[in-house]
SEMARBA-821547 format. One record per residue (C-alpha): residue number from 1; residue in three letters; x, y, z. Coordinates in pm, 1 decimal, padded with zeros to 6 digits. Example, Ala and Ser with C-alpha at 12.3 -4.5 7.8 and 13.67 -1.06 7.14 Angstrom:
SEMARBA-821547
<pt><n>1</n><res>ALA</res><u>01230.0</u><v>-00450.0</v><w>00780.0</w></pt>
<pt><n>2</n><res>SER</res><u>01367.0</u><v>-00106.0</v><w>00714.0</w></pt>
This chain:
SEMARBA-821547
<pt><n>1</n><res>UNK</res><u>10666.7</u><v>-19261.6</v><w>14504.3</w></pt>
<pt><n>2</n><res>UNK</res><u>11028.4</u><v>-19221.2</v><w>14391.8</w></pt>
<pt><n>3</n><res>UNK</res><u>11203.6</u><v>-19518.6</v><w>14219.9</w></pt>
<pt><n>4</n><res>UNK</res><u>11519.4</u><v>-19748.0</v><w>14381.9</w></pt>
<pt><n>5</n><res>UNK</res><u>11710.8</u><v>-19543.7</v><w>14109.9</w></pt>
<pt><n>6</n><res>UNK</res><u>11546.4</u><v>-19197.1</v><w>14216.7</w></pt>
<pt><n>7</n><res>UNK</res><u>11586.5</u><v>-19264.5</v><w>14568.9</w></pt>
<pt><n>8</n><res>UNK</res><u>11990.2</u><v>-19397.6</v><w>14541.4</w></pt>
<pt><n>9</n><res>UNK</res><u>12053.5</u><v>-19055.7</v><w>14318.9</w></pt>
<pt><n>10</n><res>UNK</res><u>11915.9</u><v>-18889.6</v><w>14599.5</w></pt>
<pt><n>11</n><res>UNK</res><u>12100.7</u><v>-19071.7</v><w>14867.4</w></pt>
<pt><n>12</n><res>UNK</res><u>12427.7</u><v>-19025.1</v><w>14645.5</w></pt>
<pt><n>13</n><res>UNK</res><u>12344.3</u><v>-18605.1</v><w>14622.7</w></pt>
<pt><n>14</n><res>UNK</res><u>12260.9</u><v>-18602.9</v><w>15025.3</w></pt>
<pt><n>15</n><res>UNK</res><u>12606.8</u><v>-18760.0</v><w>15060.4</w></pt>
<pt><n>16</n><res>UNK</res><u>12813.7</u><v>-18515.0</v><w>14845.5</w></pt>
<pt><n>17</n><res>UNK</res><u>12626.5</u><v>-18219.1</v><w>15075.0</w></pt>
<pt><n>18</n><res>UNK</res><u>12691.7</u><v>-18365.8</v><w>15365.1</w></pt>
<pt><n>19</n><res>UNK</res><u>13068.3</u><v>-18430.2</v><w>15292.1</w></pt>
<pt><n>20</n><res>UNK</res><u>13072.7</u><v>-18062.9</v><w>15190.3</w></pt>
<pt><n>21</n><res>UNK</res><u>12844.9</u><v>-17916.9</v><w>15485.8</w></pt>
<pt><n>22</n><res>UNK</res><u>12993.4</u><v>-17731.4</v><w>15816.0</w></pt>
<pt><n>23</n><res>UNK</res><u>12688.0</u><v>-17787.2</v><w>15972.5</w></pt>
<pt><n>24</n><res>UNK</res><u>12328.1</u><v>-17919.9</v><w>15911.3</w></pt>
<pt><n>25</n><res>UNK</res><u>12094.3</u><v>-17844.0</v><w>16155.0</w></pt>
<pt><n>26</n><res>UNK</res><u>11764.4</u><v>-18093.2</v><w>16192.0</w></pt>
<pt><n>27</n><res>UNK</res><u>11411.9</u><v>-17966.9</v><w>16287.0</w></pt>
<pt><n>28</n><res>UNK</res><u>11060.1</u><v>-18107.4</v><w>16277.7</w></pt>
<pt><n>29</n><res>UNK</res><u>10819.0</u><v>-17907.3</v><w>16122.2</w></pt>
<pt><n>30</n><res>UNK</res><u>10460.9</u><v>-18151.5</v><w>16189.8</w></pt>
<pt><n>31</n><res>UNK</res><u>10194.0</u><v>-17885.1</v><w>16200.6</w></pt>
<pt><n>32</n><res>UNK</res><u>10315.8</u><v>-17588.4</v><w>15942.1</w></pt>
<pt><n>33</n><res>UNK</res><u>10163.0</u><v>-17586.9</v><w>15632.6</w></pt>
<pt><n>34</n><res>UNK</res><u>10356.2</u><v>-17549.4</v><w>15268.2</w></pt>
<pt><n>35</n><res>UNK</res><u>10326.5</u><v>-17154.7</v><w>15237.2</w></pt>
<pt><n>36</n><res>UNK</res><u>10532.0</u><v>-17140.4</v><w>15585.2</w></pt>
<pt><n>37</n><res>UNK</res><u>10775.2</u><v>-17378.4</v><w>15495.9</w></pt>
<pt><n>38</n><res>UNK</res><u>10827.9</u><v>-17214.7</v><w>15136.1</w></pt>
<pt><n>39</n><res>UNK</res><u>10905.5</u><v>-16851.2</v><w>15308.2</w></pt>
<pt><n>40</n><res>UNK</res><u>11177.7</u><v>-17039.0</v><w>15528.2</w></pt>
<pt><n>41</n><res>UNK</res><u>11281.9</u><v>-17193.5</v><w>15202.8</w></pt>
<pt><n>42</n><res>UNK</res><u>11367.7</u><v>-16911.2</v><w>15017.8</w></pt>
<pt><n>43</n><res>UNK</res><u>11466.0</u><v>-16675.8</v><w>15288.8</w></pt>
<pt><n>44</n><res>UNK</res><u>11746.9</u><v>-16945.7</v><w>15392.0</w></pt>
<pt><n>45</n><res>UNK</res><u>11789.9</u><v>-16976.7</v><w>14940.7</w></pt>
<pt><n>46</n><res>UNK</res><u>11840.8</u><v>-16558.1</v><w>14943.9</w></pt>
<pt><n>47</n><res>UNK</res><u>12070.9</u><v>-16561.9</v><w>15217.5</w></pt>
<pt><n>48</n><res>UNK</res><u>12361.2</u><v>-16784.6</v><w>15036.0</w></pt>
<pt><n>49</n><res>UNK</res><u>12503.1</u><v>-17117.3</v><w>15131.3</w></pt>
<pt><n>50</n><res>UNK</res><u>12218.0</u><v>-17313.3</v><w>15316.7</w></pt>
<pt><n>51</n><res>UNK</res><u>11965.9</u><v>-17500.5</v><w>15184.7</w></pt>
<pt><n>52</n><res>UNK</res><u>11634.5</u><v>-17661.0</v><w>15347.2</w></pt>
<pt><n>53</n><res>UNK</res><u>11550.8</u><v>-18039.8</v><w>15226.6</w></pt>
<pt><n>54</n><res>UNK</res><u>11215.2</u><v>-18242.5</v><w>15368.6</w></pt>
<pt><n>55</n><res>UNK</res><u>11377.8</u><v>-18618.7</v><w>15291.2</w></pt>
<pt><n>56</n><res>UNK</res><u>11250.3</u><v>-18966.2</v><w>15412.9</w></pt>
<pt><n>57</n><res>UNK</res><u>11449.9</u><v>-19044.4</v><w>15714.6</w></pt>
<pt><n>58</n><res>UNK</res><u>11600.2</u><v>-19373.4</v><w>15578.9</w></pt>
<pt><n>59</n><res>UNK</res><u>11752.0</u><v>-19174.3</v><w>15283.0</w></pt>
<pt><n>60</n><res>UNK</res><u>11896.4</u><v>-18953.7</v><w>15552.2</w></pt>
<pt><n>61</n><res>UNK</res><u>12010.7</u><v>-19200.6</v><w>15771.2</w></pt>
<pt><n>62</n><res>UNK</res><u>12158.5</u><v>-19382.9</v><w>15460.3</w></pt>
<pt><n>63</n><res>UNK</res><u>12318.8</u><v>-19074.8</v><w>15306.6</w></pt>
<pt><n>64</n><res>UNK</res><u>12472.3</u><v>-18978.3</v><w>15662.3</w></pt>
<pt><n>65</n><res>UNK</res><u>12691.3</u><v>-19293.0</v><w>15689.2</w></pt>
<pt><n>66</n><res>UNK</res><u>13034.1</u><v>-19247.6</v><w>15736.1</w></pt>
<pt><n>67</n><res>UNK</res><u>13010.6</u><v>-18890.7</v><w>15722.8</w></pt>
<pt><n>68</n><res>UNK</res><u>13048.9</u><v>-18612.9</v><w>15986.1</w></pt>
<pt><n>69</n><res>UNK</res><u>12627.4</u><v>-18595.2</v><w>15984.8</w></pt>
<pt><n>70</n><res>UNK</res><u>12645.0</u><v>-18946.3</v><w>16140.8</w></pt>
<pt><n>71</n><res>UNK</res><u>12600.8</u><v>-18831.9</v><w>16484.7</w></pt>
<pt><n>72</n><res>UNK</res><u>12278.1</u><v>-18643.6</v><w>16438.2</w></pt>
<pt><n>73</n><res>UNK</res><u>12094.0</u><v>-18991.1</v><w>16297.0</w></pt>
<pt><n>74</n><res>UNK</res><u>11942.1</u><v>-19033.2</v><w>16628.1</w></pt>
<pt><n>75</n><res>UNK</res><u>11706.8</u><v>-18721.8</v><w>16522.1</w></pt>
<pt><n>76</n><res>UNK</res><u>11578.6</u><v>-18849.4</v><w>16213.7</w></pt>
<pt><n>77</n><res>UNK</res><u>11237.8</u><v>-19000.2</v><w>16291.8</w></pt>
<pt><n>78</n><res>UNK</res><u>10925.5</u><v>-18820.3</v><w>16255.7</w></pt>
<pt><n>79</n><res>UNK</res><u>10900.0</u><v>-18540.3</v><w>16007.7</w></pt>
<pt><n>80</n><res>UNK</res><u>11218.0</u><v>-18407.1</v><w>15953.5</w></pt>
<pt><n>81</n><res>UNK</res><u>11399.2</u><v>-18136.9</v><w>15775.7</w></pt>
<pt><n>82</n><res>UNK</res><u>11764.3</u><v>-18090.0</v><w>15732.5</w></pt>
<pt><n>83</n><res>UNK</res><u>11901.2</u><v>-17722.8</v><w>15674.0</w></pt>
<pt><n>84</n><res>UNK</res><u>12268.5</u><v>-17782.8</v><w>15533.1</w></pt>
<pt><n>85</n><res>UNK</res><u>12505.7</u><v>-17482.4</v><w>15585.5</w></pt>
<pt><n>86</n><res>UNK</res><u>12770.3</u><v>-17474.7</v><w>15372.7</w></pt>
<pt><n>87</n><res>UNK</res><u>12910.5</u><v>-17140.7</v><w>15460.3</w></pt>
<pt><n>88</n><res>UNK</res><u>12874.9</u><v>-16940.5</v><w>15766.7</w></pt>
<pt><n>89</n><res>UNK</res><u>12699.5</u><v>-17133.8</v><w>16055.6</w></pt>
<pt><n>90</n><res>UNK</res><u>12602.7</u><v>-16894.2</v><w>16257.8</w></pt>
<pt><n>91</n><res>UNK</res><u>12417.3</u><v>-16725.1</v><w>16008.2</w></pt>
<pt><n>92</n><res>UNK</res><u>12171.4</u><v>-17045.1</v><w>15930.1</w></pt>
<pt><n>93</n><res>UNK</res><u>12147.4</u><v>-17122.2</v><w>16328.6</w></pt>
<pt><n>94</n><res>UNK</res><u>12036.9</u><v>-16741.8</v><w>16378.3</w></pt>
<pt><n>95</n><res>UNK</res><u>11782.1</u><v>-16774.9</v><w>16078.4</w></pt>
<pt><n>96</n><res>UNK</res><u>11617.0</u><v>-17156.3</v><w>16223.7</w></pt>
<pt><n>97</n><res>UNK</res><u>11607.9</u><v>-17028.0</v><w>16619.8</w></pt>
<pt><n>98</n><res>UNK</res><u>11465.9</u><v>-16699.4</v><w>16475.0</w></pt>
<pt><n>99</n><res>UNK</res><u>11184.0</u><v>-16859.9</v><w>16258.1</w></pt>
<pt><n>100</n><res>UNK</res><u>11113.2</u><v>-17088.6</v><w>16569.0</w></pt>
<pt><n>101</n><res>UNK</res><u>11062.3</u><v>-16807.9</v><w>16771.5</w></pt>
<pt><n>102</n><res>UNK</res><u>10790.8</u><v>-16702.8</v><w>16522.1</w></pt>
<pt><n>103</n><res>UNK</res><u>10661.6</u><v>-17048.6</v><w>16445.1</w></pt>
<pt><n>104</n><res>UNK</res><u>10614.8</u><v>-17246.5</v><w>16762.9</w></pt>
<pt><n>105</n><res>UNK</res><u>10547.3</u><v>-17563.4</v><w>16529.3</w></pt>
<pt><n>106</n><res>UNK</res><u>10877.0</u><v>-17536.1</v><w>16374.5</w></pt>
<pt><n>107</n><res>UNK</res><u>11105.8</u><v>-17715.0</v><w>16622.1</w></pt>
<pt><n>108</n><res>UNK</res><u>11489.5</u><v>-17755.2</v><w>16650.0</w></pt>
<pt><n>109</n><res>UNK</res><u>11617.6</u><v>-18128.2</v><w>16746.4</w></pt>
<pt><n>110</n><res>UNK</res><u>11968.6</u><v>-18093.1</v><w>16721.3</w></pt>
<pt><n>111</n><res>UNK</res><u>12242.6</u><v>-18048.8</v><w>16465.9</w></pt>
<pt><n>112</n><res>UNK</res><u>12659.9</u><v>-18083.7</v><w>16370.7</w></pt>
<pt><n>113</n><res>UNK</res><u>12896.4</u><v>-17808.2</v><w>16390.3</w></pt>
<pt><n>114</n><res>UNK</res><u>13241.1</u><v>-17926.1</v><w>16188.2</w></pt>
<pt><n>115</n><res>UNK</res><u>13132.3</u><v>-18299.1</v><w>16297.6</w></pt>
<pt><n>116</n><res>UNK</res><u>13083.3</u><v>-18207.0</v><w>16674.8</w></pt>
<pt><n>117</n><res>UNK</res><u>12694.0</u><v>-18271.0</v><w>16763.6</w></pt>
<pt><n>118</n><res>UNK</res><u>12512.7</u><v>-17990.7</v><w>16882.9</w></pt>
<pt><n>119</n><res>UNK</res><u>12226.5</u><v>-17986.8</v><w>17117.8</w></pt>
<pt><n>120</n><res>UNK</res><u>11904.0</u><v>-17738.2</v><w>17092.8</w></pt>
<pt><n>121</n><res>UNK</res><u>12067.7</u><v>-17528.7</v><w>17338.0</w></pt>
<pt><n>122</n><res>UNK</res><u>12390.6</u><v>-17508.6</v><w>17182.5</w></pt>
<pt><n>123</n><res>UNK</res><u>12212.7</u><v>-17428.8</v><w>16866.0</w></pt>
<pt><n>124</n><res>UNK</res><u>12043.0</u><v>-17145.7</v><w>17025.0</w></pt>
<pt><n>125</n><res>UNK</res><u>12389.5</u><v>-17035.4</v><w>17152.1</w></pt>
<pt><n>126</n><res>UNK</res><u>12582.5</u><v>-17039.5</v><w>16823.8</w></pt>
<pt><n>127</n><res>UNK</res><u>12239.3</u><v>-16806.9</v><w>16692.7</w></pt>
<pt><n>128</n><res>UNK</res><u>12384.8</u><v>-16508.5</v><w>16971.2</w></pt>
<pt><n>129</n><res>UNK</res><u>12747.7</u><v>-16517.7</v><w>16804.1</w></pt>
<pt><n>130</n><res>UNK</res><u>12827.4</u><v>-16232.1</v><w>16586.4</w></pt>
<pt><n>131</n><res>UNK</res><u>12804.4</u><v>-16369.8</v><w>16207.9</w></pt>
<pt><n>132</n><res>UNK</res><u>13147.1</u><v>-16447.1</v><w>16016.2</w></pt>
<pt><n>133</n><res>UNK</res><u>13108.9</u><v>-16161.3</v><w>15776.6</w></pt>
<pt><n>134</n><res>UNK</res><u>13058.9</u><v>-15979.7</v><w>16144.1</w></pt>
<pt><n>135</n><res>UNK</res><u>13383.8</u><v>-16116.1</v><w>16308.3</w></pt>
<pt><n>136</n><res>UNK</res><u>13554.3</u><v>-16026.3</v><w>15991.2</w></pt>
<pt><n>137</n><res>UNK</res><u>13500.5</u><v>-15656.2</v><w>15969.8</w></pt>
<pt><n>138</n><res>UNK</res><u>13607.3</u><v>-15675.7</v><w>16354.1</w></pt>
<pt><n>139</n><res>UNK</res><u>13946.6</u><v>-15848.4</v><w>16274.1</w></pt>
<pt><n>140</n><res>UNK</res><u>13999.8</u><v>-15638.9</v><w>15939.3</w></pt>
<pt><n>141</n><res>UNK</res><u>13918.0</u><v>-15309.1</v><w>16184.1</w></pt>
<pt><n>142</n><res>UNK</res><u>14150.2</u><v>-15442.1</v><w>16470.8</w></pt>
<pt><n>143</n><res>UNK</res><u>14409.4</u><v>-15467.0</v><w>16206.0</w></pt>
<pt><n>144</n><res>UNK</res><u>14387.5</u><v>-15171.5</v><w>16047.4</w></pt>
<pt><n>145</n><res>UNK</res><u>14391.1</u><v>-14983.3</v><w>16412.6</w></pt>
<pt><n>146</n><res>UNK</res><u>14716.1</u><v>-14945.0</v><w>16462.2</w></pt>
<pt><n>147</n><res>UNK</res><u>14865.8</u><v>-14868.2</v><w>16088.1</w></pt>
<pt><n>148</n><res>UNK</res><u>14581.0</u><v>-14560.3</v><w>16120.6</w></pt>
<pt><n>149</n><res>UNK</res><u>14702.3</u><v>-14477.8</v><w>16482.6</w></pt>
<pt><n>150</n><res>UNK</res><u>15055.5</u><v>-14469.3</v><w>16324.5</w></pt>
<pt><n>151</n><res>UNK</res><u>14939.7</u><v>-14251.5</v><w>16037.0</w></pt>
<pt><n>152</n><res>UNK</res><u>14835.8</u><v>-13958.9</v><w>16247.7</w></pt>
<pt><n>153</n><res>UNK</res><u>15115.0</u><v>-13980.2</v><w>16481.0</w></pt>
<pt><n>154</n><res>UNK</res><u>15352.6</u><v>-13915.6</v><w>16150.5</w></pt>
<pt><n>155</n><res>UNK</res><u>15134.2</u><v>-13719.9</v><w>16051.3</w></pt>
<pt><n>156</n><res>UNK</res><u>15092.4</u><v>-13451.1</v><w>16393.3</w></pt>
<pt><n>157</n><res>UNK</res><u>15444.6</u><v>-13327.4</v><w>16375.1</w></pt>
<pt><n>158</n><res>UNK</res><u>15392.4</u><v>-13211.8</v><w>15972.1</w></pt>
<pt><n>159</n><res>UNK</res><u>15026.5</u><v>-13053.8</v><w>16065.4</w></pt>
<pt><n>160</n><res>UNK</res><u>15233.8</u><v>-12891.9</v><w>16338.2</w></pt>
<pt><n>161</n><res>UNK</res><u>15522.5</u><v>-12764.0</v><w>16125.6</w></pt>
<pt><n>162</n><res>UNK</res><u>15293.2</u><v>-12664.4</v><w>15889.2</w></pt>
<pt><n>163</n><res>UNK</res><u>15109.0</u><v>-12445.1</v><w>16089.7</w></pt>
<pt><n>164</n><res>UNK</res><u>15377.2</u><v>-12239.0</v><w>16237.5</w></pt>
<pt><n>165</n><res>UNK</res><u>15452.4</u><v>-12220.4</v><w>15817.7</w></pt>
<pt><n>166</n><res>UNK</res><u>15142.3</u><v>-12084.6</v><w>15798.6</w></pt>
<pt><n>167</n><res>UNK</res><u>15126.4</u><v>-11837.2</v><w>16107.5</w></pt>
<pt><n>168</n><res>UNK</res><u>15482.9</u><v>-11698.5</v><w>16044.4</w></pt>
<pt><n>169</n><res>UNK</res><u>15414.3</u><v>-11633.3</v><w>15662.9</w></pt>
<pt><n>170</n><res>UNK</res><u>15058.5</u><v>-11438.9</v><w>15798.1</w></pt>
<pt><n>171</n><res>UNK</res><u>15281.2</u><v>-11221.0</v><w>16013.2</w></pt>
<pt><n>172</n><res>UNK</res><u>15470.5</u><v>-11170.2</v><w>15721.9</w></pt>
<pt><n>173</n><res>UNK</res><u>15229.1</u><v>-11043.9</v><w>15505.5</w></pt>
<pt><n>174</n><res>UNK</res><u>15078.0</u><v>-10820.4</v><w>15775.3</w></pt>
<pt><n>175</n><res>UNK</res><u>15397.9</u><v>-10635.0</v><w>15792.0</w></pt>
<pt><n>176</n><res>UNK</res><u>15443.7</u><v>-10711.2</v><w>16145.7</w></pt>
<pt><n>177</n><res>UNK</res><u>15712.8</u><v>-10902.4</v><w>16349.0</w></pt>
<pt><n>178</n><res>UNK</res><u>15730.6</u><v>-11265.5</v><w>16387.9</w></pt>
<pt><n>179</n><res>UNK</res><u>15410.2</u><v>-11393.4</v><w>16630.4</w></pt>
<pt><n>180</n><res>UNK</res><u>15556.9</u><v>-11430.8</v><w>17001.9</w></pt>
<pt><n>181</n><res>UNK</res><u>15567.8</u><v>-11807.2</v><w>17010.8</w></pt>
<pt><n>182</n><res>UNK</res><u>15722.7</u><v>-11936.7</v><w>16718.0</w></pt>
């Protein structure tokens, strides 16, 4: 049983994530048992910036005042877990709807995207989207296209030049007149 103390330094951490969180995503877990949960746990504690918290709902309820979490209150009641992304959230919704799939126990209420609410089948949704690091190597190759294109095309008429160079100093060498089209 945690102390008023205890419980308002909790309340006062959930607050400070929440303020700093893109999106939290809440699920009920009734039914899995503590080696299930863990392996969620850490995989979403390897991959980065989420983290998975099991928290009495009036904490949560309490810590999501006057933040952006505020409009996924309505889903705390019952057991509930809150996975908090704090980087890319398409990365933690692809993780939760994939461990669902594989855990029918393990079910997604609802969640907040940049203080918009989300519904389970937005969640599942925002799981298909390419990841950020994803999108990024798209942009950075999109960019990149046409400096490369450019590159060659300077670069053609010297490859071109140089082999004529090349075929005229052959015919050269070989004693023999200059080759019939250069």
């Amino acid at each position: 049983m945690l102390t008023r103390t205890q419980k308002e330094e909790l309340v006062a951490e959930l607050k400070d994530k929440f303020a700093r969180a893109n999106s939290v995503i809440v699920a009920e877990y009734r039914g899995l048992d503590v080696a299930r949960v863990d392996t969620l746990r850490r995989k979403l504690r390897a991959a980065g910036a989420y983290e998975y918290r099991v928290t009495k709902n009036t904490l949560l309820r309490r810590a999501a005042e006057g933040s952006d979490v505020a409009c996924v209150t309505e889903h705390f009641k019952g057991p509930t877990a809150v996975a908090i992304s704090f980087g890319d959230p398409v990365g933690l919704a692809k993780m939760l709807v994939d461990y669902a799939k594989d855990n029918e126990l393990f079910q997604l209420r609802g969640g907040m995207l940049d203080g918009r609410p989300l519904g389970k089948a937005e969640i599942a949704t925002l799981a298909t989207l390419p990841s950020l690091d994803a999108l990024r190597g798209k942009l950075v190759g999109l960019l990149l296209a046409p400096a490369s294109k450019l590159a060659r095309l300077m670069n053609a008429p010297a490859g071109q030049l140089a082999r004529v160079v090349e075929a005229r100093r052959k015919a050269l060498e070989e004693g023999g007149a200059a080759p019939a089209d250069a």
